[in-house]
C-alpha positions in Angstrom: 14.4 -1.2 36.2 15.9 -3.7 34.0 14.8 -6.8 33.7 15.8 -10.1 32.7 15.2 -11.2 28.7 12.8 -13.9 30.0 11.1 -12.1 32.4 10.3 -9.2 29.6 9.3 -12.0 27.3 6.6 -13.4 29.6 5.3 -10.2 30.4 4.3 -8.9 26.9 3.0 -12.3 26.3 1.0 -11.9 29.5 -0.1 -8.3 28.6 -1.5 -10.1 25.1 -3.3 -12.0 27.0 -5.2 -9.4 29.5 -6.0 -7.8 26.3 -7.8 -10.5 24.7 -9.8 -11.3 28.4 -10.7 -7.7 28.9 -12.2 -7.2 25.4 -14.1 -10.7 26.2 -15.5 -8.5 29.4 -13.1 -10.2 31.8 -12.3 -8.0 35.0 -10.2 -10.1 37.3 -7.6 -13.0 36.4 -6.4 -15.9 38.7 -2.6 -16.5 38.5 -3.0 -20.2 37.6 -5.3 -18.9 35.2 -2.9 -17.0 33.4 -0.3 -19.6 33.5 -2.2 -22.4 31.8 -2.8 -19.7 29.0 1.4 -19.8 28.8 1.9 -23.2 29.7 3.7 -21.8 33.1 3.5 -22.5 36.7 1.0 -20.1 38.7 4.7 -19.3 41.4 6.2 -18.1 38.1 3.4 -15.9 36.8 2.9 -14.8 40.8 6.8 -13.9 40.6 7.1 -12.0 37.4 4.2 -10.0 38.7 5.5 -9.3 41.6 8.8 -8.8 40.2 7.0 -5.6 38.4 6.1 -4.4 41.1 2.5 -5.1 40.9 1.1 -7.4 44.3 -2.6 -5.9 44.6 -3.5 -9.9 44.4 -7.1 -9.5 45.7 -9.4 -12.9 46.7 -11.0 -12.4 43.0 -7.4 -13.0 41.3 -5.8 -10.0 39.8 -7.1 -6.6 38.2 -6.9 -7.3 34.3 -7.5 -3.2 33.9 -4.6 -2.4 36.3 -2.4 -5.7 35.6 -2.1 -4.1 31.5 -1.6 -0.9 32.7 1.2 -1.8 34.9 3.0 -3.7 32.1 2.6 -1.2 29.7 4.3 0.9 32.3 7.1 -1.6 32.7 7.2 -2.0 28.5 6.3 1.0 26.6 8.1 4.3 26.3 6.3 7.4 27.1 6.7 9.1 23.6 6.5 6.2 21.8 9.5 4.3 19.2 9.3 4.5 15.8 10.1 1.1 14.1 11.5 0.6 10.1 11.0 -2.4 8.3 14.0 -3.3 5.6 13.1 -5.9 2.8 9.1 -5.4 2.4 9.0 -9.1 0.1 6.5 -11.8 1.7 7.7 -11.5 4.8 7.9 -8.1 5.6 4.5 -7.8 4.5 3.1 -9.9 6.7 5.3 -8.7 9.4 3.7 -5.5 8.7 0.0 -6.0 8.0 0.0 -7.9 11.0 1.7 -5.6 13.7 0.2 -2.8 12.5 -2.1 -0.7 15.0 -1.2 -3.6 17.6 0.3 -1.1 19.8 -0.2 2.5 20.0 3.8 3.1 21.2 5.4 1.1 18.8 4.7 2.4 15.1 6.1 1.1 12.0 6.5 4.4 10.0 8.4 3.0 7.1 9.9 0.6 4.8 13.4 0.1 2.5 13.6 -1.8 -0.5 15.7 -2.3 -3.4 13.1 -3.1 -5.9 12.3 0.3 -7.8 8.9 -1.3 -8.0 8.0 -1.3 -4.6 9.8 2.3 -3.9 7.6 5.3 -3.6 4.4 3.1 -2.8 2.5 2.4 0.2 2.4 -1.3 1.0 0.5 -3.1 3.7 0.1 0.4 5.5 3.4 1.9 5.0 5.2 3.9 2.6 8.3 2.4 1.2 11.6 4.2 0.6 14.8 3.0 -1.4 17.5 1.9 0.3 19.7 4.4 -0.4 17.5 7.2 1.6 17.6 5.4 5.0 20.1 8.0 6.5 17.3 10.6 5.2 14.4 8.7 6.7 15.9 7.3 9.7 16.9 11.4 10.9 13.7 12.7 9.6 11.2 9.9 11.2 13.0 9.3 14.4 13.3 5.8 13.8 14.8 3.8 16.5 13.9 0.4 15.5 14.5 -1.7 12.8 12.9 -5.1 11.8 15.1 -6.8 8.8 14.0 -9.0 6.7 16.1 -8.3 3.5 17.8 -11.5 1.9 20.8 -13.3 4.0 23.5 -12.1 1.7 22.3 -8.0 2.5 21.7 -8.3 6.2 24.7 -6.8 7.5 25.3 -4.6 5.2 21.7 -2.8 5.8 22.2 -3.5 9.5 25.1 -1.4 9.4 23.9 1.3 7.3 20.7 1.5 9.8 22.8 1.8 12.8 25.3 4.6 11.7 21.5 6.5 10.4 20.6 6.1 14.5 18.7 2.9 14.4 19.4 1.1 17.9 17.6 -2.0 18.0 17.1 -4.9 15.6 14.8 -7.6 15.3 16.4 -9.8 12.8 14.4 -12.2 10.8 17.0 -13.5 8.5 19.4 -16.6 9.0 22.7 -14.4 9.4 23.8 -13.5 12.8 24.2 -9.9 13.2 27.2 -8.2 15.2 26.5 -4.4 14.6 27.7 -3.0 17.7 27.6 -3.7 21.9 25.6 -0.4 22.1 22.5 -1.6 20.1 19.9 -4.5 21.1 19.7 -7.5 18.5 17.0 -10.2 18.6 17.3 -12.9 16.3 14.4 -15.3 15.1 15.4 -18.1 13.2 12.2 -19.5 11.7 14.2 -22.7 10.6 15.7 -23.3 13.8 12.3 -22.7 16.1 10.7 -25.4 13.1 13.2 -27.9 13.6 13.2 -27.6 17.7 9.8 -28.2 17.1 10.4 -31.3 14.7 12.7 -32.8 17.3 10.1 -32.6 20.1 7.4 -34.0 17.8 10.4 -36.8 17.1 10.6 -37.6 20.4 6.8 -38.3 20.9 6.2 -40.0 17.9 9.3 -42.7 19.4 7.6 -42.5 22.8 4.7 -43.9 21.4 6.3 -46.2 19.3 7.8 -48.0 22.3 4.4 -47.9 24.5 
Protein backbone atom coordinates (compact mmCIF):
# COMPACT_ATOMS: atom_id res chain seq x y z
CA UNK A 1 0.00 0.00 0.00
CA UNK A 2 1.29 3.39 -0.72
CA UNK A 3 0.01 6.15 0.74
CA UNK A 4 -0.28 9.70 0.20
CA UNK A 5 2.65 12.13 1.97
CA UNK A 6 -0.14 13.66 4.15
CA UNK A 7 -1.82 10.78 5.04
CA UNK A 8 1.65 9.12 6.36
CA UNK A 9 2.29 12.27 8.12
CA UNK A 10 -0.89 12.20 10.21
CA UNK A 11 -0.53 8.75 10.94
CA UNK A 12 2.86 8.75 12.73
CA UNK A 13 1.70 11.83 14.44
CA UNK A 14 -1.40 9.91 15.43
CA UNK A 15 0.67 6.77 16.47
CA UNK A 16 2.70 9.47 18.91
CA UNK A 17 -0.16 10.19 20.23
CA UNK A 18 -1.72 6.58 21.19
CA UNK A 19 1.54 6.14 22.71
CA UNK A 20 1.50 8.88 25.07
CA UNK A 21 -2.61 7.87 26.04
CA UNK A 22 -1.67 4.22 26.58
CA UNK A 23 1.24 4.80 28.87
CA UNK A 24 -1.29 7.35 30.79
CA UNK A 25 -3.58 3.87 31.08
CA UNK A 26 -5.89 4.94 28.26
CA UNK A 27 -7.55 1.84 26.40
CA UNK A 28 -10.00 3.31 23.95
CA UNK A 29 -9.85 6.73 21.87
CA UNK A 30 -12.84 8.71 20.34
CA UNK A 31 -12.02 9.98 16.80
CA UNK A 32 -12.92 13.62 17.69
CA UNK A 33 -10.71 12.98 20.48
CA UNK A 34 -7.82 12.30 18.49
CA UNK A 35 -8.46 15.15 16.18
CA UNK A 36 -8.54 17.97 18.65
CA UNK A 37 -5.03 16.52 19.83
CA UNK A 38 -3.97 17.44 15.83
CA UNK A 39 -6.11 20.22 15.42
CA UNK A 40 -8.13 18.00 12.67
CA UNK A 41 -11.66 17.16 11.84
CA UNK A 42 -12.99 13.75 13.60
CA UNK A 43 -14.19 12.71 9.27
CA UNK A 44 -10.44 13.19 8.59
CA UNK A 45 -8.99 11.14 11.44
CA UNK A 46 -12.14 8.52 10.78
CA UNK A 47 -10.83 8.49 7.02
CA UNK A 48 -7.06 8.05 7.49
CA UNK A 49 -8.01 5.20 9.77
CA UNK A 50 -10.01 3.70 7.60
CA UNK A 51 -7.83 4.41 4.84
CA UNK A 52 -5.37 1.82 6.77
CA UNK A 53 -7.37 -0.42 6.80
CA UNK A 54 -8.28 -0.37 10.37
CA UNK A 55 -12.59 0.19 10.94
CA UNK A 56 -13.01 -1.96 14.38
CA UNK A 57 -14.73 1.61 15.53
CA UNK A 58 -16.51 0.02 18.64
CA UNK A 59 -19.32 2.38 20.85
CA UNK A 60 -16.22 3.06 23.34
CA UNK A 61 -14.17 4.85 20.41
CA UNK A 62 -11.27 3.04 19.05
CA UNK A 63 -8.66 0.28 20.47
CA UNK A 64 -5.48 2.46 21.33
CA UNK A 65 -3.53 -1.16 21.79
CA UNK A 66 -4.72 -2.33 18.22
CA UNK A 67 -4.95 1.37 16.57
CA UNK A 68 -0.63 1.55 17.30
CA UNK A 69 -0.27 -1.74 16.28
CA UNK A 70 -1.96 -1.25 13.04
CA UNK A 71 0.17 1.82 12.23
CA UNK A 72 3.17 0.43 13.02
CA UNK A 73 2.13 -2.16 10.58
CA UNK A 74 1.38 0.41 7.92
CA UNK A 75 4.98 2.39 9.09
CA UNK A 76 7.65 0.21 10.19
CA UNK A 77 9.71 -2.30 8.30
CA UNK A 78 9.87 -5.70 9.56
CA UNK A 79 13.78 -5.82 10.07
CA UNK A 80 14.13 -2.54 10.90
CA UNK A 81 16.25 0.72 8.94
CA UNK A 82 19.31 1.80 10.03
CA UNK A 83 19.53 5.60 9.99
CA UNK A 84 23.20 7.86 9.76
CA UNK A 85 23.46 11.21 10.91
CA UNK A 86 26.08 13.53 8.81
CA UNK A 87 27.27 16.85 10.67
CA UNK A 88 26.93 15.85 14.58
CA UNK A 89 27.44 20.04 15.61
CA UNK A 90 24.40 21.43 17.78
CA UNK A 91 21.97 20.18 15.73
CA UNK A 92 22.77 16.80 15.05
CA UNK A 93 23.12 16.32 18.64
CA UNK A 94 20.03 17.15 19.55
CA UNK A 95 18.63 15.44 16.54
CA UNK A 96 20.20 12.50 18.03
CA UNK A 97 19.82 12.58 21.81
CA UNK A 98 16.36 13.12 21.18
CA UNK A 99 15.31 10.38 18.65
CA UNK A 100 17.17 7.96 20.18
CA UNK A 101 15.33 4.76 21.51
CA UNK A 102 12.09 6.49 20.19
CA UNK A 103 11.48 3.67 18.00
CA UNK A 104 12.67 0.29 18.12
CA UNK A 105 12.71 -0.02 13.94
CA UNK A 106 14.42 3.00 13.22
CA UNK A 107 18.04 3.08 14.77
CA UNK A 108 20.57 5.74 14.36
CA UNK A 109 23.79 3.56 14.31
CA UNK A 110 26.17 6.23 13.31
CA UNK A 111 27.48 9.64 12.68
CA UNK A 112 30.16 11.58 10.00
CA UNK A 113 31.97 14.47 10.82
CA UNK A 114 34.82 16.41 9.65
CA UNK A 115 36.17 17.63 12.86
CA UNK A 116 39.04 15.15 13.90
CA UNK A 117 37.78 16.01 17.33
CA UNK A 118 34.62 14.62 17.29
CA UNK A 119 35.89 11.36 15.02
CA UNK A 120 36.37 8.14 16.90
CA UNK A 121 34.06 9.29 19.87
CA UNK A 122 30.72 8.36 20.97
CA UNK A 123 28.42 11.44 21.08
CA UNK A 124 24.95 11.66 22.30
CA UNK A 125 24.69 7.79 21.94
CA UNK A 126 26.47 7.14 18.78
CA UNK A 127 29.80 6.60 17.59
CA UNK A 128 31.15 9.07 15.09
CA UNK A 129 33.09 8.25 11.93
CA UNK A 130 35.08 10.65 9.51
CA UNK A 131 33.64 11.50 6.58
CA UNK A 132 35.87 9.95 4.41
CA UNK A 133 34.69 6.22 5.83
CA UNK A 134 31.07 6.56 4.90
CA UNK A 135 31.34 4.10 1.89
CA UNK A 136 32.90 1.71 4.73
CA UNK A 137 30.19 2.32 7.26
CA UNK A 138 27.28 2.70 5.12
CA UNK A 139 28.21 -1.26 3.52
CA UNK A 140 29.13 -2.55 6.85
CA UNK A 141 25.98 -1.01 9.02
CA UNK A 142 23.40 -1.41 6.47
CA UNK A 143 22.53 2.06 6.58
CA UNK A 144 19.57 3.09 4.56
CA UNK A 145 18.88 6.40 5.99
CA UNK A 146 20.51 9.47 6.33
CA UNK A 147 19.65 12.70 8.33
CA UNK A 148 22.04 15.70 7.21
CA UNK A 149 22.73 18.30 9.02
CA UNK A 150 26.29 19.31 7.78
CA UNK A 151 26.80 23.07 6.85
CA UNK A 152 24.86 24.46 3.54
CA UNK A 153 28.00 24.74 1.52
CA UNK A 154 28.73 20.52 2.11
CA UNK A 155 25.16 19.23 1.69
CA UNK A 156 25.26 17.95 -1.66
CA UNK A 157 28.41 16.94 -1.77
CA UNK A 158 27.84 14.43 1.43
CA UNK A 159 24.33 13.74 -0.04
CA UNK A 160 25.90 12.41 -2.96
CA UNK A 161 28.65 10.55 -1.43
CA UNK A 162 25.83 8.86 0.89
CA UNK A 163 23.83 7.77 -1.93
CA UNK A 164 26.43 6.14 -4.23
CA UNK A 165 27.59 4.27 -0.41
CA UNK A 166 23.59 2.83 -0.58
CA UNK A 167 21.91 5.46 1.52
CA UNK A 168 18.24 5.83 -0.01
CA UNK A 169 16.48 8.27 1.96
CA UNK A 170 17.25 11.78 3.30
CA UNK A 171 15.96 13.90 5.77
CA UNK A 172 17.53 17.12 5.12
CA UNK A 173 17.86 19.67 7.74
CA UNK A 174 19.90 22.25 5.99
CA UNK A 175 18.79 25.32 3.76
CA UNK A 176 20.03 23.71 0.30
CA UNK A 177 17.60 21.83 -1.77
CA UNK A 178 18.90 18.46 -2.49
CA UNK A 179 18.45 16.72 -6.11
CA UNK A 180 20.46 13.34 -5.46
CA UNK A 181 18.54 11.16 -7.65
CA UNK A 182 14.56 10.13 -8.61
CA UNK A 183 15.30 6.72 -7.03
CA UNK A 184 15.82 8.04 -3.38
CA UNK A 185 13.20 9.79 -0.96
CA UNK A 186 14.23 13.47 0.24
CA UNK A 187 12.36 15.41 2.93
CA UNK A 188 13.32 18.79 3.52
CA UNK A 189 12.82 20.94 6.77
CA UNK A 190 13.55 24.29 6.55
CA UNK A 191 13.60 25.57 10.15
CA UNK A 192 13.62 29.26 8.77
CA UNK A 193 10.86 28.85 6.52
CA UNK A 194 8.41 26.82 9.07
CA UNK A 195 9.59 30.15 11.62
CA UNK A 196 8.66 32.64 9.28
CA UNK A 197 5.18 30.84 8.12
CA UNK A 198 4.70 31.01 11.66
CA UNK A 199 5.61 34.83 11.90
CA UNK A 200 3.22 35.56 9.11
CA UNK A 201 0.25 33.94 10.82
CA UNK A 202 1.15 35.52 14.22
CA UNK A 203 1.19 38.93 11.71
CA UNK A 204 -1.99 38.41 10.68
CA UNK A 205 -3.58 38.14 14.25
CA UNK A 206 -1.74 40.75 15.73
CA UNK A 207 -3.51 43.11 12.56
CA UNK A 208 -6.79 41.40 13.29
CA UNK A 209 -6.78 42.60 16.55
CA UNK A 210 -5.50 45.85 15.76
CA UNK A 211 -8.63 46.63 13.58
CA UNK A 212 -11.19 45.07 16.27
Amino acid sequence: MKLPERTVERISAYRRSLLNCLAEGKTHIYSHELAQMHHNTAVQVRRDIMFIGYSSMQRKGYDVRELIDVIGEILDSDQGLNVAVAGIGNLGRAITAYFMGKRSKLNIVAAFDVDPSKVNRVISGVKCYSISQIQEVIVDKKISIAIITVPADQAREVAENLYLAGVSGFLNFTTVPLNVSPEVYIDEYDMITSLEKVAYFVKLHQVRKETV
